[in-house]
Each structure stands twice: as structure tokens, then as C-alpha cells.
C-alpha positions in Angstrom: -21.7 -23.3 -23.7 -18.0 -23.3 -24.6 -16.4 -26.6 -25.2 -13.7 -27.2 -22.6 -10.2 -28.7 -24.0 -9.5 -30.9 -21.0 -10.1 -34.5 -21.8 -11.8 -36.5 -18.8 -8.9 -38.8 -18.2 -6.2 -35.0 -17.0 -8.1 -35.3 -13.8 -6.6 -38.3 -12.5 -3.4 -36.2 -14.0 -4.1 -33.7 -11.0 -4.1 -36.8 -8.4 -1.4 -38.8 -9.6 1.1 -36.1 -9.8 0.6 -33.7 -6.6 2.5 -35.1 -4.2 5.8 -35.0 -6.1 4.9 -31.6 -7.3 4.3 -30.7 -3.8 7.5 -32.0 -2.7 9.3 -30.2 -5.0 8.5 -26.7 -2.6 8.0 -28.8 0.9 11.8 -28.6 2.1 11.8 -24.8 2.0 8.3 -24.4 3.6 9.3 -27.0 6.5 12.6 -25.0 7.0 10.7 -21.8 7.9 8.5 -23.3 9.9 11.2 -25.2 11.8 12.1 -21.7 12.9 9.6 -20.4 13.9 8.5 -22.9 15.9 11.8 -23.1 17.7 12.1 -19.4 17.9 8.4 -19.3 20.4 9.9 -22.1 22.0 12.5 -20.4 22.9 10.6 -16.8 24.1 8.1 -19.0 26.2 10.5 -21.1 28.0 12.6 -17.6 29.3 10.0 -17.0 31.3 8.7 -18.6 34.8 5.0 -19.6 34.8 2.5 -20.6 37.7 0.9 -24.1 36.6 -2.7 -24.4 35.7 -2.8 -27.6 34.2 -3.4 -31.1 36.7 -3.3 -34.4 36.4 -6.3 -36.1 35.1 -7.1 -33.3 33.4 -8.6 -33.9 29.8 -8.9 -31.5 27.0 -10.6 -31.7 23.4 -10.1 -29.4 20.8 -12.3 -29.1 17.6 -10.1 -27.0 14.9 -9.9 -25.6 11.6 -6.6 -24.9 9.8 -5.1 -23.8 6.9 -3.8 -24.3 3.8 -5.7 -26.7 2.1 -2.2 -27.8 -0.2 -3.8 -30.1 -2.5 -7.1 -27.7 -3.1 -4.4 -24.6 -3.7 -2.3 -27.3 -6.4 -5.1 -28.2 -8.3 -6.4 -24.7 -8.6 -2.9 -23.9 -9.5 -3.2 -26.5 -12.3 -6.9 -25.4 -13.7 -6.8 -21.7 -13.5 -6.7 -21.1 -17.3 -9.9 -23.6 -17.9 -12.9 -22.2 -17.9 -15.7 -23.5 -16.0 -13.9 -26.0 -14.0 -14.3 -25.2 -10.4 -12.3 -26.6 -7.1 -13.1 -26.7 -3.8 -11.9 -28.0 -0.1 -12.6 -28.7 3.2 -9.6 -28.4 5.6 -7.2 -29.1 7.2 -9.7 -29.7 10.2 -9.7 -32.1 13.3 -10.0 -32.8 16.8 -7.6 -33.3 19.7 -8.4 -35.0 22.2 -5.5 -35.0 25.7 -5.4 -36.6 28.8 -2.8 -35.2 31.5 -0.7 -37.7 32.7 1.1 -35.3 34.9 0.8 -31.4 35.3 3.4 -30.6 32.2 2.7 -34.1 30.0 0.0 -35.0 28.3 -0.9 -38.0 26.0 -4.0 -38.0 23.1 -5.3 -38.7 20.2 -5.2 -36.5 16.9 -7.8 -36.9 13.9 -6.9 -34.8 11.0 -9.3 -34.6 8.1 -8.7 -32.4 4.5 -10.4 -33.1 0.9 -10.6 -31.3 -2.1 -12.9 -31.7 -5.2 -12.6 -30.8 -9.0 -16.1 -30.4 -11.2 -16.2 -29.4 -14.9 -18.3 -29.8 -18.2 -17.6 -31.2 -21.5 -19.5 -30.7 -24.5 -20.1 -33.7 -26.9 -20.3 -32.1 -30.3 -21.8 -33.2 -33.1 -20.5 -33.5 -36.8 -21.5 -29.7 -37.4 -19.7 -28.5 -34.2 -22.8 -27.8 -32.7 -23.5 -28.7 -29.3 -25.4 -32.3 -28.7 -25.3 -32.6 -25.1 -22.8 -31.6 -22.3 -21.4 -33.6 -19.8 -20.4 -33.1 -15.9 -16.9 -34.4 -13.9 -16.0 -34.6 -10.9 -12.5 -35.5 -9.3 -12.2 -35.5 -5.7 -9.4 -36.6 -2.9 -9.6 -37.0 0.8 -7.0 -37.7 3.1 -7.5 -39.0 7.0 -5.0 -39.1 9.4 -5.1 -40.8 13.0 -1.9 -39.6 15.5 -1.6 -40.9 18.8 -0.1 -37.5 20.3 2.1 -36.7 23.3 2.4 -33.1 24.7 4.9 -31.4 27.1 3.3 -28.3 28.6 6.4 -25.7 29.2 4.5 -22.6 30.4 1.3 -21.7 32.1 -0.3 -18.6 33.5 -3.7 -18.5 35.2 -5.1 -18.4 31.5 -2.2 -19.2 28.7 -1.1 -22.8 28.1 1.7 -23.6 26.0 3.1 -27.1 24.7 5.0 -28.7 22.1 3.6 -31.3 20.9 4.6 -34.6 18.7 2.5 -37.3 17.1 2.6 -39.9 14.4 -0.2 -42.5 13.2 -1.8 -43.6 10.0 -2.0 -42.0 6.8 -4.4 -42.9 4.2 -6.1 -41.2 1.2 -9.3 -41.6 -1.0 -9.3 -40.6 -4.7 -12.6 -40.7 -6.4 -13.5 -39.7 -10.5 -16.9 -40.0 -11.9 -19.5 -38.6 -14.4 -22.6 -38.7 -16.0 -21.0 -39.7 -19.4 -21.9 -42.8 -20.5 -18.8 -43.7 -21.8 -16.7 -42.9 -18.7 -16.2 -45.6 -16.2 -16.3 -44.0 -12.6 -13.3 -45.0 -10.5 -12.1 -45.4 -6.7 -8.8 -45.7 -5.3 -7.2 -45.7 -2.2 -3.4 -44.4 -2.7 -0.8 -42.8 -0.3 3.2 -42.1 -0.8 4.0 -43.0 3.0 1.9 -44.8 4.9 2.6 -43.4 8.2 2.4 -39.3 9.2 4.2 -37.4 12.2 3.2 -34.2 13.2 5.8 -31.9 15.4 3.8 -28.8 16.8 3.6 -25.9 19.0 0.5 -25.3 20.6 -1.2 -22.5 23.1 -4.5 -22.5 24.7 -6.3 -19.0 26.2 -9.1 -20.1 28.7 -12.0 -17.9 29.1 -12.7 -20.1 32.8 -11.9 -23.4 33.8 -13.4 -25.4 31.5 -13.9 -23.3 27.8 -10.9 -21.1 25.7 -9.4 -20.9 22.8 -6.6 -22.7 20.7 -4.0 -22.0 18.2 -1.4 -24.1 16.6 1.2 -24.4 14.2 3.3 -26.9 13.3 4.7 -29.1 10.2 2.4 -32.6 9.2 -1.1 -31.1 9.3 -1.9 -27.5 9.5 0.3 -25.5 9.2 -1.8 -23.3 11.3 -4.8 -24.4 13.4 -7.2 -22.1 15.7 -10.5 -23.5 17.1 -12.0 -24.1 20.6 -10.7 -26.1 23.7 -13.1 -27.8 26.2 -11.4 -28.7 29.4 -12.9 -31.3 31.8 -11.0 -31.8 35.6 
């Protein structure tokens, strides 16, 4: 087994300093998808639509989305050690909307994304051999909670489209811990802003009255979502 030059304390390295690296892109990402969002908004609302949505209507939507920012950093960060792998779940959620009226709606929004870091270390002895090797693991999850408010602009018998806006809490988990004696395992709970907002554009495809599909993009979140919508009158 090679020995790995990464000492145990870099993974904290990758939490500590993500966000600001991160940042460092985020203006430029948000300013293309800023246009595109209004540039839909903008096809979708030249058109006349019949309304399928009512009031008293409710609607949850299970998703999956992508990218997973923090799971593409750190792989960004590791790719020339060997033997460390990374791994994440998300960004995945459910909404959940209640029509107030036929066009507005007003819901909840759980967002949930993680991503974890694993790698060996050899302890050597005084002849370089190897005496016995050692497992890490660094992970991060972030939860956010939005209290959401949609304005449905367009409707056929089957397509709904909104644009939706929410904000809510913000938290994150960072966890480090391993099988080396001589490594104390650590938990923290960090986050740069303690609020998030999410500004989206949103269209459903029903199947029938009650199941279809969904598809969303949008900046804070996913910045693209697709999963399945439930509808209950």
C-alpha cells in the first residue's frame, strides 16, 4: 500500500476553505443563470394559456438535482492523491404547494446535499516499512428549510409553469473522524449566512390529474431539479 502525503488535519482544509473558493466563480454562474431564467420567462408569458390549476389545490414534489458544488470542489482539491475517494448525495428535496388562488401558490421547500471524503494513511515504521494503515473520513451536509411562494403564469391542459421564490434557514454539518488512535474525531456545525433564498422557474407535465413530471432551475439550490409531482384537489 502506498503511503499517502496528505496529513489528517488537510481535510478540515477542504471544509474551512470551500465556500470562499466557491464564491470566487459564483457571480458569473448566477449571471447566466439569471438569463436564462428570465429569457423562459419571457417565451412562456407571450403566449395565452387555459388554467388547470384551482384553488385548494396541493402539490408535492420529490426531486433530485444537480450539481453537487461542494462534492465537485473537493474532488477538484484531491484528484492528484491517490486513494482518496469523494462522494455526494444531492442537491435533493421535496416541495410541498398549496394553491391559494388558481395562479398563486404558497409551500414549503426542504433541500438536502452532503458530500464525504475517505482515505488511508500508512504509519510507517523506523525501516519505512509499513506497520499498520489508517482510514479518514471527512464529511459535510448542508439542510435548508424555505417557506416558498409561487406565481403560476401559464397553463395548458397538461404544462404548468411558475416562478417561484423562497428563503428559510441555512445550516450545515461538518464531521472528521478515524480509526487512528491518535486522532481526535470532531463535529461542527458552521455556515457563512445563516439564512438562504431561492429564486426559480419551475414547470410541471401531468400525465392525469393527479401524477406528472417536474423540472426546475433556478439560483440557491439546484441549479437544475427534475423529479415527480403528486397533485391532490
Amino acid at each position: 500500500m502506498k503511503c499517502i502525503k496528505m496529513r489528517p488535519d488537510l481535510f478540515w482544509l477542504y471544509f474551512w476553505h470551500k465556500n470562499w473558493f466557491l464564491y470566487l466563480n459564483f457571480n458569473n454562474y448566477t449571471m447566466k443563470i439569471k438569463q436564462l431564467v428570465a429569457g423562459i420567462f419571457l417565451v412562456f408569458t407571450s403566449f395565452s394559456f387555459s388554467q388547470i390549476n384551482h384553488q385548494g389545490s396541493v402539490v408535492v414534489d420529490p426531486y433530485y438535482g444537480f450539481p453537487n458544488f461542494g462534492a465537485s470542489f473537493a474532488k477538484s482539491v484531491v484528484s492528484e492523491v491517490n486513494d482518496i475517494k469523494v462522494t455526494g448525495i444531492g442537491p435533493c428535496g421535496v416541495r410541498a404547494e398549496y394553491f391559494l388562488a388558481d395562479k398563486f401558490g404558497i409551500g414549503i421547500d426542504f433541500i438536502y446535499n452532503s458530500f464525504n471524503i475517505t482515505g488511508s494513511q500508512d504509519s510507517l515504521n523506523a525501516d519505512q516499512t509499513v506497520y499498520k494503515s489508517y482510514d479518514y473520513k471527512a464529511s459535510a451536509q448542508r439542510y435548508r428549510a424555505q417557506l416558498r411562494m409561487n406565481y403560476h403564469f401559464a397553463s395548458t391542459e397538461n404544462l404548468d409553469a411558475y416562478f417561484g421564490f423562497g428563503v428559510g434557514t441555512n445550516n450545515r454539518r461538518y464531521v472528521a473522524k478515524s480509526d487512528n488512535p491518535n486522532f481526535k474525531d470532531d463535529s461542527q456545525t458552521a455556515t457563512l449566512m445563516p439564512v438562504s433564498a431561492r429564486i426559480a422557474l419551475g414547470l410541471r407535465y401531468y400525465f392525469n390529474n393527479n401524477i406528472g413530471l417536474n423540472t426546475e432551475i433556478g439560483i440557491g439550490g439546484p441549479a437544475i431539479s427534475a423529479g415527480i409531482s403528486f397533485r391532490f384537489h
